[in-house]
C-alpha positions in Angstrom: 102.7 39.9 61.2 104.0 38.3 58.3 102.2 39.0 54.7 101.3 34.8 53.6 103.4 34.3 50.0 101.0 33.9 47.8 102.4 31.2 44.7 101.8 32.8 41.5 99.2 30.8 39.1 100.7 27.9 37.2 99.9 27.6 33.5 97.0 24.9 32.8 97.9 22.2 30.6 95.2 19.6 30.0 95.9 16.1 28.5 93.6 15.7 25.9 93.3 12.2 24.1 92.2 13.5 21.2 95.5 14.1 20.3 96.4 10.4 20.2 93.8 9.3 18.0 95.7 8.9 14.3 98.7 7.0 16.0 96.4 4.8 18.6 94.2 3.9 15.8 96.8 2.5 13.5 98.4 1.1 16.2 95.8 -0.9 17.7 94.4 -1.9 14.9 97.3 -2.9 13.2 98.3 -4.8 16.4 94.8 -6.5 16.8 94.3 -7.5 13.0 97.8 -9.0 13.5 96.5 -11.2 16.7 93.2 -12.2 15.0 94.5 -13.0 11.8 97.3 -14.9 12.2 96.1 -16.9 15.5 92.8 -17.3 13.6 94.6 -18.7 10.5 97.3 -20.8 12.7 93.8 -22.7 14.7 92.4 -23.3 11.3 95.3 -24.8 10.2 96.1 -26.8 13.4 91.7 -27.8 13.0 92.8 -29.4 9.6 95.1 -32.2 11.4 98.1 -30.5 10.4 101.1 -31.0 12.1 103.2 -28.4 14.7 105.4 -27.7 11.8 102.7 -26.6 9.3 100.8 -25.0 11.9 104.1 -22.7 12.8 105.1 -22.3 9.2 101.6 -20.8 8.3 102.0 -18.5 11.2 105.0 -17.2 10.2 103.9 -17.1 6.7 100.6 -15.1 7.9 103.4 -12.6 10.1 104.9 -11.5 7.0 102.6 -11.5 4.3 100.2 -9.5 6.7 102.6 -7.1 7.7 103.5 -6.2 4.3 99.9 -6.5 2.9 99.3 -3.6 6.2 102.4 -1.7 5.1 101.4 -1.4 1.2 97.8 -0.9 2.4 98.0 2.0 4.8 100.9 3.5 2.2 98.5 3.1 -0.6 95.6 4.9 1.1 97.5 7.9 2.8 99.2 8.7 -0.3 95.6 8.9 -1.9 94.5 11.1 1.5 97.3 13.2 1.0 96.7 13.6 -3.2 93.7 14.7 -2.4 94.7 17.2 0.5 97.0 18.7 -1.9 94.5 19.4 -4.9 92.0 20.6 -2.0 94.5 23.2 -1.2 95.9 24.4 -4.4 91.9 25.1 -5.7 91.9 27.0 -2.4 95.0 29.1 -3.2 93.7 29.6 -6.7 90.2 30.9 -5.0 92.4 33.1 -3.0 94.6 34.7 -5.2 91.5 35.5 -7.7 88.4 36.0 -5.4 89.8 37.4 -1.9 86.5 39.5 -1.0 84.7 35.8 -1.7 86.8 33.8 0.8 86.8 35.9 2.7 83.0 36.2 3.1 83.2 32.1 3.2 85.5 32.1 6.1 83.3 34.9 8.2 80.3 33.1 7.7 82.4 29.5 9.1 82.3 31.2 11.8 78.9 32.8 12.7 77.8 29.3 12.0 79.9 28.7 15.2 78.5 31.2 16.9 80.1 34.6 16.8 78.3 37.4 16.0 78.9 38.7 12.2 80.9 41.7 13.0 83.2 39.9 14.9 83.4 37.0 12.8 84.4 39.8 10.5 87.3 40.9 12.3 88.4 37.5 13.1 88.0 36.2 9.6 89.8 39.7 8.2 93.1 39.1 11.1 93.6 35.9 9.9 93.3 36.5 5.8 96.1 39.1 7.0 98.9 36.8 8.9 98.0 33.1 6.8 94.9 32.9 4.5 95.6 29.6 3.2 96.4 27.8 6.8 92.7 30.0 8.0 90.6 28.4 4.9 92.8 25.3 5.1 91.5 24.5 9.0 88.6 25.8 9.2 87.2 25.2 5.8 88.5 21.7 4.7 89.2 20.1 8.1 93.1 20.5 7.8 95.3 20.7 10.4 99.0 19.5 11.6 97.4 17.0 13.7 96.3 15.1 10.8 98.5 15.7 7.8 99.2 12.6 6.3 102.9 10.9 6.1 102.5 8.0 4.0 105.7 6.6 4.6 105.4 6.6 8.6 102.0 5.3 8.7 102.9 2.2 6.5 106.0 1.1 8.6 104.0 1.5 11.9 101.2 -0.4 10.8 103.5 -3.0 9.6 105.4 -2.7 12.9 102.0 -2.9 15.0 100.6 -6.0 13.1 104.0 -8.1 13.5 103.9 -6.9 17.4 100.4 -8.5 17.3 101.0 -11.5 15.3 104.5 -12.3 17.1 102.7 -14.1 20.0 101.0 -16.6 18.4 104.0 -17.4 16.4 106.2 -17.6 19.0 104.2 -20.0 21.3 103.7 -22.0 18.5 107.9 -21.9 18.1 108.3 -22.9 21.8 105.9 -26.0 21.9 105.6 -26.9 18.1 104.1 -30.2 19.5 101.2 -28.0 21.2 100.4 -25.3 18.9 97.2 -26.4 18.2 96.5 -25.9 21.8 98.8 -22.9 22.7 98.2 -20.6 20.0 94.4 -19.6 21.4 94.8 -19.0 24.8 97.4 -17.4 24.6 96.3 -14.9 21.7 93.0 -14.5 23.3 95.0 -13.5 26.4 97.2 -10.9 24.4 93.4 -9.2 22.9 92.5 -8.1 26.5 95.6 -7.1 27.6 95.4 -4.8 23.5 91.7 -4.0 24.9 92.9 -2.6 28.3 96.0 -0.8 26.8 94.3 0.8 24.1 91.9 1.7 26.5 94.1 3.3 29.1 95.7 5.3 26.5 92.3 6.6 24.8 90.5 7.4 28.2 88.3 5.1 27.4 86.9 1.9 29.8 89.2 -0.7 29.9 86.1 -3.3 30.2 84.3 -2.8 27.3 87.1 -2.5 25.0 88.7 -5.8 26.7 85.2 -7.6 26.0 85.2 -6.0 22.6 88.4 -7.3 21.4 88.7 -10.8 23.0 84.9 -11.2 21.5 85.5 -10.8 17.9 88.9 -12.3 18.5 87.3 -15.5 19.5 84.5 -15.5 17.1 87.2 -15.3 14.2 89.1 -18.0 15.6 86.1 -20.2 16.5 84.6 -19.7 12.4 88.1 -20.5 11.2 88.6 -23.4 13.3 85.5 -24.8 11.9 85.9 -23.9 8.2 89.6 -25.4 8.9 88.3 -28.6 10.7 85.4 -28.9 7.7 87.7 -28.5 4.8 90.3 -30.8 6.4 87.8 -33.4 6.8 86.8 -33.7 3.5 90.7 -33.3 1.9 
């Protein structure tokens, strides 16, 4: 009788979305502030009487002005995240270097608050002071990790990258019919929110429906406010 091969374990690796969540943030919201805004100005504008032209010059206008103002923006606030980051960390190297048997106490009790007993949380906090005190205090202390160091200069070219993605469509159906962009530019902007809602979905884990109806609702409701601020101002012009 033949002994049955047994197939040695394979290592576990589970796909965890959290992961994703600084890049699909920026991204999605860079792409869906580029929809909204831009068709949303482009219907306001065609609401005025404006002709094709105007409507397609104030889209592309809107395109580059946005992704610019989302650039400088997202640039401006992760080189503040990462000023502060920095300071954080140098007080906590000065803490180190001058009270040891303090920070240390600090990082045992982070985690009998987590739920180790205090002995153990002991030897775990007194291993890692050992190998990398700074990197110990630095995650489990102030929230610092890899995953979320800030890079100022890549966050504020993909968020200009996802908000021309997201304002290209309405621009460009507006460039194909110039005659009909009044017309074209909502469906086919509300049409490019759900299919943001069930990408950014898919990728987060999340329900596709909800964040489809989430997106092509406050989508609409900028465009439908704008329209009618566009369609009252032009009136009275």
């Amino acid at each position: 009788m033949t002994t049955p091969r047994v197939e040695p374990p394979r290592p576990h690796h589970a796909v965890h979305y959290v992961n994703r969540v600084g890049w699909l943030r920026a991204a999605v919201l860079g792409a869906n502030d580029g929809i909204v805004s831009t068709a949303s100005l482009m219907t306001g504008i065609a609401a005025s009487g404006a002709t094709g032209e105007s409507i397609l010059l104030s889209g592309i206008a809107a395109l580059v002005a946005g992704a610019m103002s989302m650039a400088a923006g997202e640039y401006v606030s992760v080189s503040a995240q990462s000023d502060t980051e920095r300071a954080d960390l140098a007080k906590e190297k000065k803490a180190l270097a001058t009270q040891p048997h303090a920070e240390w106490e600090e990082l045992r009790d982070i985690y009998v608050e987590r739920g180790l007993d205090r002995d153990l949380a002991g030897q775990v906090a007194t291993q890692l002071m050992a190998t990398d005190p700074l990197g110990a205090h630095a995650r489990d202390e102030l929230g610092i990790s890899d995953l979320s160091t800030p890079r100022p200069v890549q966050a504020g070219l993909a968020s200009a990258a996802s908000f021309a993605c997201g304002a290209a469509p309405p621009v460009v159906a507006a460039a194909i019919a110039p005659s009909l962009a009044g017309i074209s530019v909502v469906p086919v902007s509300l049409l490019c929110l759900l299919l943001l809602g069930y990408v950014g979905a898919r990728l987060g884990g999340a329900r596709p429906a909800r964040s489809m109806l989430r997106t092509f609702f406050w989508g609409a409701l900028a465009m439908a406010v704008t329209a009618a601020a566009g369609h009252l101002f032009g009136a009275a012009i």
